[in-house]
N, C-alpha and C positions, 0 to 999 in steps of 0.2 A: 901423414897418411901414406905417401910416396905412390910408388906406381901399382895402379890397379892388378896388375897383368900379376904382382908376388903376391897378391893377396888372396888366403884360401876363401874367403866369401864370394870369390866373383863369380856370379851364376854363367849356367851355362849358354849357350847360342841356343835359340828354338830348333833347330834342325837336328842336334848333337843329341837330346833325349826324349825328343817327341812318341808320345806313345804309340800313333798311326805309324809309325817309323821301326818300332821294335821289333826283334826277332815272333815274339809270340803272335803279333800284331798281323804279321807277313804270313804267319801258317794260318793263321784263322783266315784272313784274308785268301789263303788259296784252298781251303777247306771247304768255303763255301763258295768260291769261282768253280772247283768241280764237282760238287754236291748239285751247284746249279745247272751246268751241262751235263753231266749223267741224269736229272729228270729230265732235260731238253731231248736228249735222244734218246728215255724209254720213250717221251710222247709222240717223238716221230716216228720211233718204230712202231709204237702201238695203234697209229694210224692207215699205217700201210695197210692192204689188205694180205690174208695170209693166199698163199701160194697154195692150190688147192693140187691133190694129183688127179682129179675127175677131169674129164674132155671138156672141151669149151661148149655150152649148153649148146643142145639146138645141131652141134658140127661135132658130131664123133668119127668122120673120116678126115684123113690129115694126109695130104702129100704135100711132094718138098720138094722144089729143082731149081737149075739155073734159070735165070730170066734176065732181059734186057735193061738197063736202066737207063731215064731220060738224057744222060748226057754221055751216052756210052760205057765203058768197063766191063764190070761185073756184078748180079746180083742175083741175089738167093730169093725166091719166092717160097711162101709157105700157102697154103690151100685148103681153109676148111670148107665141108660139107657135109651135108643134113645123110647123105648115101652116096658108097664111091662111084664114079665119075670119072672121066678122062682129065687131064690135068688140067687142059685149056675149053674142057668142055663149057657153053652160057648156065645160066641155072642159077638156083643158091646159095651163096658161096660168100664167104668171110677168107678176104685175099691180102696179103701183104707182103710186098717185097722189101728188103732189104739190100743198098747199094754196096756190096762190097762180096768177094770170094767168099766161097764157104766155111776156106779153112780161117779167113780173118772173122768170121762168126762166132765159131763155136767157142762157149765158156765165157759169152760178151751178151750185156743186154744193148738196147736200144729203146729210144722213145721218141711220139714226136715231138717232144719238147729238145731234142737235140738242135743245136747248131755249128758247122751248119748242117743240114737233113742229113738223114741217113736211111730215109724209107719212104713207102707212103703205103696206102691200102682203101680197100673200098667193103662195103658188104653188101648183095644182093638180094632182094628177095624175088623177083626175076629178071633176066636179063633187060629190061626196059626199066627196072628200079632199084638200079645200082645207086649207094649213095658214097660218096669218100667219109674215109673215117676222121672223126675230129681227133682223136685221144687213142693212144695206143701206143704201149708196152708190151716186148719182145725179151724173152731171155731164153737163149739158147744153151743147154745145159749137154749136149754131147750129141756124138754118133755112135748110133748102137753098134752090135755086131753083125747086122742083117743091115747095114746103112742107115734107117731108118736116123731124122733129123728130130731131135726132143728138147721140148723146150716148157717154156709158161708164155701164154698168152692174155694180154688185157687188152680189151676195145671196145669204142662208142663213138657211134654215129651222135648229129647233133640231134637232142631230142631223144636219142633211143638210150636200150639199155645199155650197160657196161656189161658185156661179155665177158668172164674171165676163167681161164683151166688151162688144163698142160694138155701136150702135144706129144704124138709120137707118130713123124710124116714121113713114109716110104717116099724113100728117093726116087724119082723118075728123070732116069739118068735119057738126055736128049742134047742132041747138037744144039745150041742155039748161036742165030746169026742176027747180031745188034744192027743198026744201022747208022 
């Protein structure tokens, strides 16, 4: 008989022509790994909500300035209301600032699901029933040619509605001194 190894009958090793192993095997195999994440993120994106250009219900006025943040820096507040109002005026008012320069803002979103933070906000319905917001998404999409700060806003109080619309917030340009 002699040695195995000259003989053409000797089958092959499992690994050497395994069909899971095959060239065809490998494309179908990644045919449907991205068949499979292309529905994964139509379904995410079709979840998102769409990005409205209507004002945030309820607050069709919108101003936008520097503001203080809890550990010092820089930060951008945005200010909606129900009727315009002084920037720091009590009242009404769906507020969020933003920990960081204006120019690191703009063409940048934010949420409170970042970490670590990068904002916080409250909503009013008057000055004695301010509530902090649980939920809120910020995306800043530029500075007009009049200054004015635009963006999309989402946000909800615990319990309340999700507010959501864009924004176009006259700048009110002010010294501010942090402490």
């Amino acid at each position: 008989m002699g040695d195995p190894r000259l003989s053409r009958n000797v089958t092959k090793p499992p690994w050497y022509c395994h069909p899971e192993r095959s060239e065809g095997a490998k494309r179908r195999r990644f045919a449907s790994l991205s068949v499979t994440l292309g529905l994964m993120a139509t379904l995410v994106a079709c979840r998102q909500p769409a990005e409205t250009q209507e004002p945030v219900p309820g607050y069709p006025s919108a101003q936008a300035g520097r503001d203080c943040p809890p550990a010092g820096g820089f930060a951008v507040s945005v200010v909606l209301r129900p009727e315009p109002k002084e920037f720091d005026a009590l009242g009404p008012q769906l507020r969020i600032a933003i920990w960081r320069n204006l120019r690191d803002v703009v063409g940048k979103s934010f949420a409170s699901t970042n970490r670590p933070s990068t904002g916080g906000g409250f909503e009013c319905g008057t000055p004695e029933t301010c509530q902090p917001l649980q939920t809120w998404r910020i995306r800043f999409t530029g500075v007009a040619a009049d200054s004015s700060l635009t963006g999309f806003l989402e946000a909800a109080v615990a319990g309340g509605p999700t507010r959501r619309g864009s924004f176009r917030a006259a700048w009110h340009s002010r010294a501010v001194y942090c402490i």
